[in-house]
C-alpha positions as CSV (number, residue, x, y, z in Angstrom):
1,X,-62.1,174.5,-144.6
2,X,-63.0,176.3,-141.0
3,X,-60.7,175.3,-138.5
4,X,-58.5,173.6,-140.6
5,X,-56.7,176.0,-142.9
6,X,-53.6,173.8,-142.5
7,X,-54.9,171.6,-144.1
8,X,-57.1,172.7,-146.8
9,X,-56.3,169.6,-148.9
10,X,-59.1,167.9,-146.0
11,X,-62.6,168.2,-146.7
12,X,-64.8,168.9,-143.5
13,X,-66.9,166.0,-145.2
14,X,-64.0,163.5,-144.7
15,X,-63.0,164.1,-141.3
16,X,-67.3,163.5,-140.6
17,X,-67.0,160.3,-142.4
18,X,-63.4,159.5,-140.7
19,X,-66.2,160.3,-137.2
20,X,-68.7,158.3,-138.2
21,X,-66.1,155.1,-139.4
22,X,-67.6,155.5,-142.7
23,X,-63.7,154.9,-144.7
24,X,-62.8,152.4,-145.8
25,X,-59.4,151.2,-143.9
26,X,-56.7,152.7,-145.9
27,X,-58.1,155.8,-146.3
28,X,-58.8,156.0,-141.8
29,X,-55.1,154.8,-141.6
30,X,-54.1,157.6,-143.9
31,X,-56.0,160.3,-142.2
32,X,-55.3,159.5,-138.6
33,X,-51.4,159.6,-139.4
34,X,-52.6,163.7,-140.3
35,X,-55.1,164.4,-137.8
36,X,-52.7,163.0,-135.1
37,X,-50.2,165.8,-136.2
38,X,-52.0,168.5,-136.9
39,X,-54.0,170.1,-133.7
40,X,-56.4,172.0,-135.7
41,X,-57.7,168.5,-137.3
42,X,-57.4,167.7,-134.2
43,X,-60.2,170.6,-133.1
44,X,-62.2,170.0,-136.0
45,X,-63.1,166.3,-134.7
46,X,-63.3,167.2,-131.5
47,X,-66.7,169.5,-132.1
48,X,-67.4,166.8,-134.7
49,X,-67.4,164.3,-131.4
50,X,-69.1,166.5,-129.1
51,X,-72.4,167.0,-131.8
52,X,-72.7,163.1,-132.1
53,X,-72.4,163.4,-128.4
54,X,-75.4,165.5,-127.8
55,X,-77.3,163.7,-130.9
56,X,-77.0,160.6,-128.2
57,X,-78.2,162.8,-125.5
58,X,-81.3,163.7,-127.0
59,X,-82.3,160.7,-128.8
60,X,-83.1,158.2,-126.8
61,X,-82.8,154.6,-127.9
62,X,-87.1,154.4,-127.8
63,X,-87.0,157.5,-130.4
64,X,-84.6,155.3,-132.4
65,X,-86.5,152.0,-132.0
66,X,-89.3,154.1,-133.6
67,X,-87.5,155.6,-136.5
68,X,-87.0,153.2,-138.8
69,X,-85.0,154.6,-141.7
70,X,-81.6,154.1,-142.5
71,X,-80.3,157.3,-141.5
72,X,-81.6,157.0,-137.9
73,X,-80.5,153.5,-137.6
74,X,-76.7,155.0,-138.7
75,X,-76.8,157.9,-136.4
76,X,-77.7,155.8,-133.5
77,X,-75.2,153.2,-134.2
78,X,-72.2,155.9,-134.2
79,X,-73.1,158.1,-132.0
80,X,-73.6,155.6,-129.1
81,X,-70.0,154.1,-129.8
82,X,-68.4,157.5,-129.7
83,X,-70.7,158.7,-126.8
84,X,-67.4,157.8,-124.3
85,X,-64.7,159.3,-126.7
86,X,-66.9,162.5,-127.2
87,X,-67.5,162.7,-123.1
88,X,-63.6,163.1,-122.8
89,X,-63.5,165.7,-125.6
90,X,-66.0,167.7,-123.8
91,X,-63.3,167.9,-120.6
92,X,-59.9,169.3,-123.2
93,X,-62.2,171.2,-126.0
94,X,-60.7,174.3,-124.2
95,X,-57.1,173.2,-124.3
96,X,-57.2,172.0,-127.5
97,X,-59.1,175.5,-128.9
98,X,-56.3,177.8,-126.7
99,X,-53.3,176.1,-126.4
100,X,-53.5,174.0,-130.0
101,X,-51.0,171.5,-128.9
102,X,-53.5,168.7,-126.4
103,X,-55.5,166.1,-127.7
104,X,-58.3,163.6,-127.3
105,X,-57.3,160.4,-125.2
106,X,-57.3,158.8,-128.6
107,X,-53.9,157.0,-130.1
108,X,-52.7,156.1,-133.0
109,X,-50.6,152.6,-133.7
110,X,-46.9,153.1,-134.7
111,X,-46.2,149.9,-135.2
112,X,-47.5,146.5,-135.2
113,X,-45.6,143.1,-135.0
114,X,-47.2,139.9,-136.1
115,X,-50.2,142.4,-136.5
116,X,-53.0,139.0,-137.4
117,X,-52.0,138.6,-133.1
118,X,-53.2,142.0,-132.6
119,X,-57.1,142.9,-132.5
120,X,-59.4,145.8,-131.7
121,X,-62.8,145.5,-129.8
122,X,-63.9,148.9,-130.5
123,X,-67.0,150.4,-128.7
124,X,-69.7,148.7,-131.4
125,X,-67.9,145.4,-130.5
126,X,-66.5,144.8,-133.6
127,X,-63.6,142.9,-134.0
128,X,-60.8,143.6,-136.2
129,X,-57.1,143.3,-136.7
130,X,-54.8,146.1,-135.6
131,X,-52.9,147.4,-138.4
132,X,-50.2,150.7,-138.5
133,X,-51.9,153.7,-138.7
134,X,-55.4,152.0,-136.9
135,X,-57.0,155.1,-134.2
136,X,-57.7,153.8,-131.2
137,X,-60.3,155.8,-129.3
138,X,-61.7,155.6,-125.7
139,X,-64.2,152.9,-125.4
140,X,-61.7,150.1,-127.5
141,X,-60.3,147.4,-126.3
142,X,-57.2,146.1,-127.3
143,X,-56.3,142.0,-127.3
144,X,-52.6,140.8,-128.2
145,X,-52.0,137.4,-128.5
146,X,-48.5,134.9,-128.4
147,X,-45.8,136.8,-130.6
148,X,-47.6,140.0,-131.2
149,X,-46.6,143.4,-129.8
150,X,-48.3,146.5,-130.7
151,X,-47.3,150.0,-130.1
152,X,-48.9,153.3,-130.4
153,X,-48.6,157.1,-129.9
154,X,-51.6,159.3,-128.0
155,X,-52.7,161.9,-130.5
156,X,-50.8,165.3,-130.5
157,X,-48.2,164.7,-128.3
158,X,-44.6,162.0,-127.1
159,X,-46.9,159.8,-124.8
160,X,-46.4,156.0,-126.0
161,X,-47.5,152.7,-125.0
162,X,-45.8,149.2,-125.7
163,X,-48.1,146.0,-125.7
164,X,-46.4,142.8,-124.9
165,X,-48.1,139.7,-126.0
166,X,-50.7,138.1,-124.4
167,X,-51.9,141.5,-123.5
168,X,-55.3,142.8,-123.0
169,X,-56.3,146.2,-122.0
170,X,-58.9,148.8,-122.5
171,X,-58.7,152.9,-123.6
172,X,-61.1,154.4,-120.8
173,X,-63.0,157.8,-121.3
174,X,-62.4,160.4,-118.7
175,X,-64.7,163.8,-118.0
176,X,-61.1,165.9,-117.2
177,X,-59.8,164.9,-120.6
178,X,-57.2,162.8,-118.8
179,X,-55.5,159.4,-120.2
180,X,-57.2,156.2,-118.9
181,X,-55.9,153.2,-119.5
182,X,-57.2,149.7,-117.7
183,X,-54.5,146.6,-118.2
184,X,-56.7,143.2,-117.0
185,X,-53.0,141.5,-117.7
186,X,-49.9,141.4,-120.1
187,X,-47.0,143.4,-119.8
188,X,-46.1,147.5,-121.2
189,X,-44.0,150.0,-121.4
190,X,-45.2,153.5,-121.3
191,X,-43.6,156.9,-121.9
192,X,-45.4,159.8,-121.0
193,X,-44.8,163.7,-122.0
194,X,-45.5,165.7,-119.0
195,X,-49.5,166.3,-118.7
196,X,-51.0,169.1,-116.4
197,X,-51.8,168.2,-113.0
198,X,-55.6,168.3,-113.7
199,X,-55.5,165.6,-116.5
200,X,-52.7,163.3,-115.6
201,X,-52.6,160.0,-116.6
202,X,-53.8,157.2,-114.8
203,X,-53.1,153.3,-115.4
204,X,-55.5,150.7,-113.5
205,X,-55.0,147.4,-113.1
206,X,-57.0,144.8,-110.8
207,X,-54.9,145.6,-108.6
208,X,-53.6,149.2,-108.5
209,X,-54.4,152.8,-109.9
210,X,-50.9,154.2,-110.9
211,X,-50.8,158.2,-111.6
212,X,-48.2,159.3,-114.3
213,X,-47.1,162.5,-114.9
214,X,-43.8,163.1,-117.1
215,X,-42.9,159.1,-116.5
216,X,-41.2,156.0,-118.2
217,X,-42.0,152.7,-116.5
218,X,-42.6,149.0,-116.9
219,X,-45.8,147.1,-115.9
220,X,-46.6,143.4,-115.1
221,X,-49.7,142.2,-114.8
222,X,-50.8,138.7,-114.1
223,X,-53.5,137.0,-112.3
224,X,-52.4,137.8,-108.9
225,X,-50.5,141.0,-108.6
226,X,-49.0,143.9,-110.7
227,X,-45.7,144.7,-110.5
228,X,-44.5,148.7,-111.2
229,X,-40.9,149.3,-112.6
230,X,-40.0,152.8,-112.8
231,X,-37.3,154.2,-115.3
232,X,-38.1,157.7,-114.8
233,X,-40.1,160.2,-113.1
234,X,-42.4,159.4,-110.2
235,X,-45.6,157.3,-110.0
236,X,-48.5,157.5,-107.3
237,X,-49.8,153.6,-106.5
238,X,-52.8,154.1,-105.2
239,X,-54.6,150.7,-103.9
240,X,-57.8,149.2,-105.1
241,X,-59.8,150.4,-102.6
242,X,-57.9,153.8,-102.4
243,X,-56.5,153.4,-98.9
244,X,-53.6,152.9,-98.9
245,X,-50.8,155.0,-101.4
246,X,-46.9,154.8,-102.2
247,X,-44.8,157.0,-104.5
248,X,-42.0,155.1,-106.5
249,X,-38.9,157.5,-108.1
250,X,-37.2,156.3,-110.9
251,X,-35.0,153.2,-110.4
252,X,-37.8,151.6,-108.3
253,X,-39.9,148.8,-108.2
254,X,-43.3,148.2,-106.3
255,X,-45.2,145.1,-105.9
256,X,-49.6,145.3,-105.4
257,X,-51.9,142.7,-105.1
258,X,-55.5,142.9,-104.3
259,X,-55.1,142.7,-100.9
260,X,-51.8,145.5,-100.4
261,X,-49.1,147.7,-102.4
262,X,-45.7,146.8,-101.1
263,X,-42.9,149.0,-100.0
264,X,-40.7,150.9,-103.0
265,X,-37.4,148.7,-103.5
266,X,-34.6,150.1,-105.1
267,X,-33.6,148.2,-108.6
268,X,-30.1,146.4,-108.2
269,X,-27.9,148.4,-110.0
270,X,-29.8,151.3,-110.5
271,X,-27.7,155.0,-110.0
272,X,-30.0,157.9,-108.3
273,X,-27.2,160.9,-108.6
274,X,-24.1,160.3,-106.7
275,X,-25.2,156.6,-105.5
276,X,-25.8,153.2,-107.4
277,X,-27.8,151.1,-105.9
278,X,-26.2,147.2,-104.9
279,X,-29.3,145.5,-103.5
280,X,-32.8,146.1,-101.9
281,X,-35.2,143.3,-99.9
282,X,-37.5,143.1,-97.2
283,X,-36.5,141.7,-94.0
284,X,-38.7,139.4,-91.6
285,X,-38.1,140.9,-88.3
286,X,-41.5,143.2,-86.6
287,X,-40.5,146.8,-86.3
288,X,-37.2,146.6,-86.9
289,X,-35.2,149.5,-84.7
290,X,-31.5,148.2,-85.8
291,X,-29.3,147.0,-88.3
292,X,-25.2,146.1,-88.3
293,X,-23.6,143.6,-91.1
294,X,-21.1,140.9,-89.1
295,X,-19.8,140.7,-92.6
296,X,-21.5,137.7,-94.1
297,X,-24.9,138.8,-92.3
298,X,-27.3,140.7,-91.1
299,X,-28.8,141.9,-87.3
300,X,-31.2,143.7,-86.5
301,X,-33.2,144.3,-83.2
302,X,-36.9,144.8,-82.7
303,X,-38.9,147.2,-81.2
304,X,-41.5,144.9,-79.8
305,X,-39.7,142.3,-78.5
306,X,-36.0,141.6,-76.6
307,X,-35.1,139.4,-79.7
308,X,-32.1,139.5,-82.2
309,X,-32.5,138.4,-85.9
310,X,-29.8,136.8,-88.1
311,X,-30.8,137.7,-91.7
312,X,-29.3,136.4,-95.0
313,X,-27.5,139.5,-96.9
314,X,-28.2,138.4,-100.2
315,X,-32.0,137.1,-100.4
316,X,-33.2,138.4,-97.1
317,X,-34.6,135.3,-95.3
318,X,-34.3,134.5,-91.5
319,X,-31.0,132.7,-90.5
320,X,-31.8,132.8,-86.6
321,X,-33.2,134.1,-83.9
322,X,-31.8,134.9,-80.5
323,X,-33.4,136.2,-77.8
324,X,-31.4,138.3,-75.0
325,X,-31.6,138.1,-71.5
326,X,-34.5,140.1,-69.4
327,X,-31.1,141.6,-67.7
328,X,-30.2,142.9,-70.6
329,X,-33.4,144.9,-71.6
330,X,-34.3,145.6,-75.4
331,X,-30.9,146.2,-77.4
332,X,-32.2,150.0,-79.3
333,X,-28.7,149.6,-81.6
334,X,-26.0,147.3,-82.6
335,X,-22.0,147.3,-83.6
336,X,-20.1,144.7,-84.4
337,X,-17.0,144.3,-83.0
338,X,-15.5,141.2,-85.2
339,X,-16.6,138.5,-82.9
340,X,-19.2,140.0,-80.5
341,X,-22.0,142.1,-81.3
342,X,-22.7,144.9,-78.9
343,X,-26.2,146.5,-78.1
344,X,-27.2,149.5,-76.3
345,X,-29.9,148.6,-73.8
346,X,-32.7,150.7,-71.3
347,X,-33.5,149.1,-67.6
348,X,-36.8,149.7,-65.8
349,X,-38.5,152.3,-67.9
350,X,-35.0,154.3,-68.9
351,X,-33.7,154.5,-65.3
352,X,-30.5,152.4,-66.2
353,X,-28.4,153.1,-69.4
354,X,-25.5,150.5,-71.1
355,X,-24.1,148.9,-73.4
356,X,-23.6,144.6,-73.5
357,X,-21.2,142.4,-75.3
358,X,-23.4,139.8,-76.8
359,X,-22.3,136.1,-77.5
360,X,-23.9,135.6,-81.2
361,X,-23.7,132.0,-81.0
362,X,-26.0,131.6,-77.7
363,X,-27.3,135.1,-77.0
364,X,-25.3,135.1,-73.6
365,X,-24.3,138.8,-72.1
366,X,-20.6,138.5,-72.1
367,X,-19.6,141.6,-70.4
368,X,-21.9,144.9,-69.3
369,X,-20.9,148.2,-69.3
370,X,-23.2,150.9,-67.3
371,X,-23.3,154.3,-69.1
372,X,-24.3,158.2,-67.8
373,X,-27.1,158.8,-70.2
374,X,-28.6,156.7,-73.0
375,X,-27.1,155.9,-76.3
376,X,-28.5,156.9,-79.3
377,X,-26.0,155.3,-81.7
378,X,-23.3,152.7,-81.3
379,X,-20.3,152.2,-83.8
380,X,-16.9,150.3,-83.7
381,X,-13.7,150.4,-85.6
382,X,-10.0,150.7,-85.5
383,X,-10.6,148.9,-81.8
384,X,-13.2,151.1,-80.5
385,X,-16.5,150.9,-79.4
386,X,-17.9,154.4,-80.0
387,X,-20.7,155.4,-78.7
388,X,-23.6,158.4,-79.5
389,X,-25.8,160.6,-77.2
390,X,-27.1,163.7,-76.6
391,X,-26.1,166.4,-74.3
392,X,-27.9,169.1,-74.3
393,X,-28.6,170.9,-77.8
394,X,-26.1,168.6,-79.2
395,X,-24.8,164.9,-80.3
396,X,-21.5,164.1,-78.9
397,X,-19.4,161.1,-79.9
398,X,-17.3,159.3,-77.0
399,X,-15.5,155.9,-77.2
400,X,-16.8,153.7,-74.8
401,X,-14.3,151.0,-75.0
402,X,-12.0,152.0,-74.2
403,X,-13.4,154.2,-71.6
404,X,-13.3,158.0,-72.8
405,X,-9.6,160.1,-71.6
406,X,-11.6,162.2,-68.7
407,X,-9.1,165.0,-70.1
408,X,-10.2,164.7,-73.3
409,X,-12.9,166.5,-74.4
410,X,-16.0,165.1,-76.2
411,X,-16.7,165.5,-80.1
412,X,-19.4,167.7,-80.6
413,X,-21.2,167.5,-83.3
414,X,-24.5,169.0,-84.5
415,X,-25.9,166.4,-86.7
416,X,-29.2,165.5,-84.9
417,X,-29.7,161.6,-86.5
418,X,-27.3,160.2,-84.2
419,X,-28.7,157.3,-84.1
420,X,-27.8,156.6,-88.1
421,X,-24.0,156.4,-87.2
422,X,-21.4,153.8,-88.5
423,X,-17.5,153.4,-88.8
424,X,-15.7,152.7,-91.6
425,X,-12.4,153.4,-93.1
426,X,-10.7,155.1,-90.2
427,X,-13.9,157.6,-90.2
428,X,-17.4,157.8,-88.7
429,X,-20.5,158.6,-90.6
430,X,-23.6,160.4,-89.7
431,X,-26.5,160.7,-91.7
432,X,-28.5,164.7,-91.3
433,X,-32.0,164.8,-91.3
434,X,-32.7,161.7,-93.5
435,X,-30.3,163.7,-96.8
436,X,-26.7,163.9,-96.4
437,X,-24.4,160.9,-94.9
438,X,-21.2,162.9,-93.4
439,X,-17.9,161.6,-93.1
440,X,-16.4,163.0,-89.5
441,X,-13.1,162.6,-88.5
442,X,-13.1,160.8,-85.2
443,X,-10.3,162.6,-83.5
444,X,-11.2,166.2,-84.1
445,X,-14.9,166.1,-85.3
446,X,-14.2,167.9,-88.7
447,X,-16.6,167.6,-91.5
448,X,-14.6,165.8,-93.8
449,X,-17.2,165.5,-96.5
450,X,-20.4,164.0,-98.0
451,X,-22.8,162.8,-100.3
452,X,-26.5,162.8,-100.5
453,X,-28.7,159.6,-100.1
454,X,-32.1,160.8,-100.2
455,X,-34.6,159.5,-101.7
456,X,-33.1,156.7,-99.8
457,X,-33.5,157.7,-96.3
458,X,-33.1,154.9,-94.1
459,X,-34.2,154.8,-90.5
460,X,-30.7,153.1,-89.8
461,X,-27.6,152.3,-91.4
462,X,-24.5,150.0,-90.5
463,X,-21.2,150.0,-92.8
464,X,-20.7,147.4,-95.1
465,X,-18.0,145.8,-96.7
466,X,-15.5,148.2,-99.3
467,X,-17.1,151.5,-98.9
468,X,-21.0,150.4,-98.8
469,X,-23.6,151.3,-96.3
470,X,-26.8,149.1,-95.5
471,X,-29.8,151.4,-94.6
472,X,-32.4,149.9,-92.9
473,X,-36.1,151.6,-93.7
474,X,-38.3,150.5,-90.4
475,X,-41.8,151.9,-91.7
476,X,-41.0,149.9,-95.1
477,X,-39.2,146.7,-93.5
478,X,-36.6,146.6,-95.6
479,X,-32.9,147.3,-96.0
480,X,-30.7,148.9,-99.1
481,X,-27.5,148.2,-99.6
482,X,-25.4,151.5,-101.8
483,X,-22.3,152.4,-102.7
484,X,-20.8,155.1,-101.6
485,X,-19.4,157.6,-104.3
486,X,-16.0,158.2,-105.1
487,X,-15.5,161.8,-104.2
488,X,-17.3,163.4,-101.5
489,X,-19.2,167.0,-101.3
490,X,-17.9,170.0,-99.4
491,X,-20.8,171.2,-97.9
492,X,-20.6,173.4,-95.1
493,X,-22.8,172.3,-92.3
494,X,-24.5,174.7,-89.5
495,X,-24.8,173.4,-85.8
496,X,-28.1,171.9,-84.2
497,X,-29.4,175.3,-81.7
C-alpha cells in the first residue's frame, strides 16, 4: 500500500480503522507492536491523524448537531478525541517524512503488572484497563493504582517511562512535536533517547517543568513537592511560574515545591569522574563566606553578620552560634588549628588587616596578629598557620605563625582562587577557577598534581578527615563533602599575568 511498502501485509483500510479505534482489542494491540517499529506505518497514520484533524477543523460541533446520521455522529466522535494527538503530528510530519526514524508523542505499553490496577482515560473519557501492547496517545490519561506498575515505550524510538503505583499522569499534545508528560503524583522512571533541541522533552508536575534531553532520572511526586533524582544526563527545573531555573547533572537530586526549586545536592555515594561523592546538605547560616571542619564539626562565617556557626557534619543542623567581638571585625576565612579556630578579619572599612585566635567555647579573641595586606585564604597544618594574599598579579603563600623567615622568599603561585585553600597531608591545596583542586608542595610551590572537581565547584573548601575535602557552595547554601581520588593528574599549569 502507499507509504507502507514494508509492510504490504497492512491494509491502508486497517491502519484507518486502527485511527478511528474501530478494532477490536487484540487486533489494536497487535498492530501497535508493528506501527511502533516500522516508521513508514508510522507516516501513514500520521497523514491519517492530520485529515481527521482538519475534518474537526471544519465541522463544527452545530454542523454535527444537525447531521444526524450515523456516519457524522462517528466522524465527530473520533476526530475530536484525536484533534490533540493529530495537532502534535502536524509539528514532526516533516521529521517523520525525511528522516523516517521520529514519531508521534504516542507510546506503546511494554509491560503491565497487576494490569486490572492499571487504567486508561483516553480523550473520549472512556475507561479501560491497560493491557501489553495498549497505544497510548496524547490526550489519555493514565491511573495506577496499589500494586500495579505499568511501563511503556514512545513510538519509534529508546524513550521509556516506568509508572509506580498509585500513579496518575497525563500524555500532553505539543505543536513542536515534542514529549509532554504531566505527573499530578506517583513516582517514574524515565529513559530518554536523545531528542533535537526543538522538541525536547518536557515533564510537568504541580510543581516543576523539568526539560530532558538524552536523560535517565527518577521522579517523586506527592501532594506537596516533587522530588528530581538524576542518573544521567542533565535536566532543566524550571519553576511553576517560570522564574526561577536550576540544572541538575547526573548523580543529583533537586527538591521543588509550589513555592521554590531547591539547590542541586549531590547523591551520597554517587562517582562524577575521578570523585565519589560522601555527603551533601544545606546549612543554616545567611550567606555563608566560610567553612573549616574541627573534625567532628563544622564552621562557617557569614557575610552579613560578625557571627560564627557550629553545624552538625552529618545532618546539617545548627549546633551553636557565637558571635565575635566588634574588635575583631567579620572573620572572611577560618583554619583550625586543633584547639583554636583562627579567622582572618578587616577593621574600619579594610584599613586594618589580621588574623585572631578564637576561643570556640566562648567566642573570646585569644591572641591577634596584625598583617601587611589582607588575607584571602587561611590554612594550618604540620604547626603552621599559613596564610593567602595577593601581591600584585599573583597569590603568594606565607606562614603566619610562625612569622614568615624575612630571608625566605614567598611561594608564588598563580592560582587566582586563593581563597579555596586547605592543608592536608603535609601539602596545601588550591582550587583554579572553580575546576581543578591542586596539590602544592609547601616548601617549594611545585605543582605536585590534581584532580578535577567540577561540576562541584564550591565557593570554599576546608580539608576533611582521610583525604576528603568539604566544599562549601554560598549561592546554593550548602556544603559537599568528596573524596579525593587515588592518583592525581599531571597537568601543567600556566601563571596568572
Amino acid at each position: 500500500m502507499p507509504g507502507c511498502e514494508g509492510s504490504a501485509f497492512v491494509k491502508r483500510e486497517d491502519l484507518t480503522a486502527y485511527v478511528d479505534r474501530e478494532l477490536s482489542p487484540e487486533e489494536e494491540q497487535a498492530l501497535s507492536r508493528e506501527i511502533a517499529d516500522d516508521p513508514r506505518m508510522l507516516r501513514e497514520v500520521s497523514l491519517l491523524l492530520r485529515q481527521r484533524l482538519m475534518l474537526a477543523e471544519v465541522m463544527s460541533s452545530e454542523q454535527i448537531s444537525a447531521a444526524r446520521t450515523g456516519r457524522a455522529r462517528r466522524v465527530f466522535r473520533v476526530a475530536v478525541p484525536l484533534a490533540a494527538a493529530a495537532a502534535v503530528l502536524l509539528g514532526i510530519g516533516a521529521n517523520l517524512w525525511w528522516k523516517g526514524t521520529g514519531g508521534p508523542a504516542a507510546a506503546t505499553v511494554l509491560q503491565a503488572e497487576r494490569a486490572e490496577r492499571a487504567r486508561i482515560i483516553d480523550g473520549a473519557k472512556t475507561r479501560r484497563a491497560l493491557a501489553e501492547g495498549a497505544r497510548l496517545a496524547p490526550g489519555d490519561s493514565v491511573e495506577v493504582a496499589r500494586s500495579g506498575t505499568l511501563r511503556f515505550r514512545y513510538a519509534g524510538e529508546e524513550s521509556y517511562v516506568q509508572a509506580g503505583e498509585q500513579t496518575i499522569l497525563r500524555m500532553e499534545a505539543s505543536p513542536e512535536g515534542a514529549k509532554r508528560l504531566y505527573v499530578t503524583s506517583g513516582t517514574l522512571k524515565v529513559t530518554v533517547a536523545p531528542q533535537p533541541e526543538e522538541s525536547r522533552m518536557v515533564v510537568t508536575t504541580p510543581h516543576a517543568a523539568l526539560t530532558l534531553v538524552g536523560t535517565e532520572l527518577s521522579l517523586d511526586v506527592t501532594g506537596n513537592r516533587t522530588q528530581v533524582d538524576v542518573t544521567d544526563g542533565t535536566v532543566d527545573v524550571t519553576g511553576p511560574d517560570g522564574s526561577k531555573k536550576t540544572r541538575a547533572h547526573a548523580g543529583q537530586h533537586v527538591t521543588a515545591t509550589a513555592r521554590c526549586i531547591g539547590p542541586p545536592f549531590w547523591r551520597a555515594g554517587a562517582t562524577v569522574g575521578q570523585v565519589r561523592v560522601l555527603r551533601c546538605f544545606s546549612v543554616p547560616v545567611p550567606r555563608p563566606t566560610s567553612v573549616v571542619f574541627d573534625g567532628t564539626a563544622l564552621w562557617l562565617s557569614s557575610a552579613g553578620n560578625r557571627k560564627l556557626y557550629r553545624v552538625d557534619a552529618v545532618s546539617g543542623n545548627l549546633l551553636r552560634t557565637i558571635e565575635l567581638d566588634k574588635s575583631a571585625g567579620r572573620a572572611d576565612c577560618l583554619a583550625w588549628d586543633g584547639k583554636l579556630l583562627w579567622g582572618a578579619y578587616r577593621e574600619r572599612a579594610g584599613e586594618k588587616h589580621g588574623v585572631c585566635a578564637i576561643d570556640p567555647a566562648t567566642g573570646d579573641i585569644v591572641e591577634s596578629i596584625d598583617t601587611a595586606r589582607g588575607i584571602t585564604g587561611l590554612a594550618f597544618g604540620d604547626g603552621k598557620l599559613w596564610g593567602a594574599f595577593h601581591r600584585g598579579k599573583y597569590m603568594h603563600i606565607a606562614t603566619i605563625r610562625p612569622p614568615q623567615d624575612p630571608e625566605r622568599p614567598l611561594l608564588k603561585v598563580g592560582y587566582p582562587e586563593s581563597f579555596v585553600f586547605a592543608h592536608q597531608d603535609g601539602s596545601l591545596w588550591m582550587k583554579r577557577v572553580g575546576k581543578l583542586l591542586v596539590r602544592v608542595d609547601p616548601g617549594s610551590g611545585k605543582n605536585l598534581g590534581a584532580f578535577v572537581v567540577l561540576p562541584f565547584g564550591g565557593s570554599y573548601m576546608a580539608a576533611g578527615g582521610g583525604g576528603t575535602f568539604w566544599l562549601l557552595h554560598r549561592h546554593g547554601y550548602h556544603v559537599t563533602l568528596i573524596e579525593r581520588p587515588q592518583t592525581l593528574l599531571r597537568v601543567r599549569l600556566e601563571q596568572r599575568r
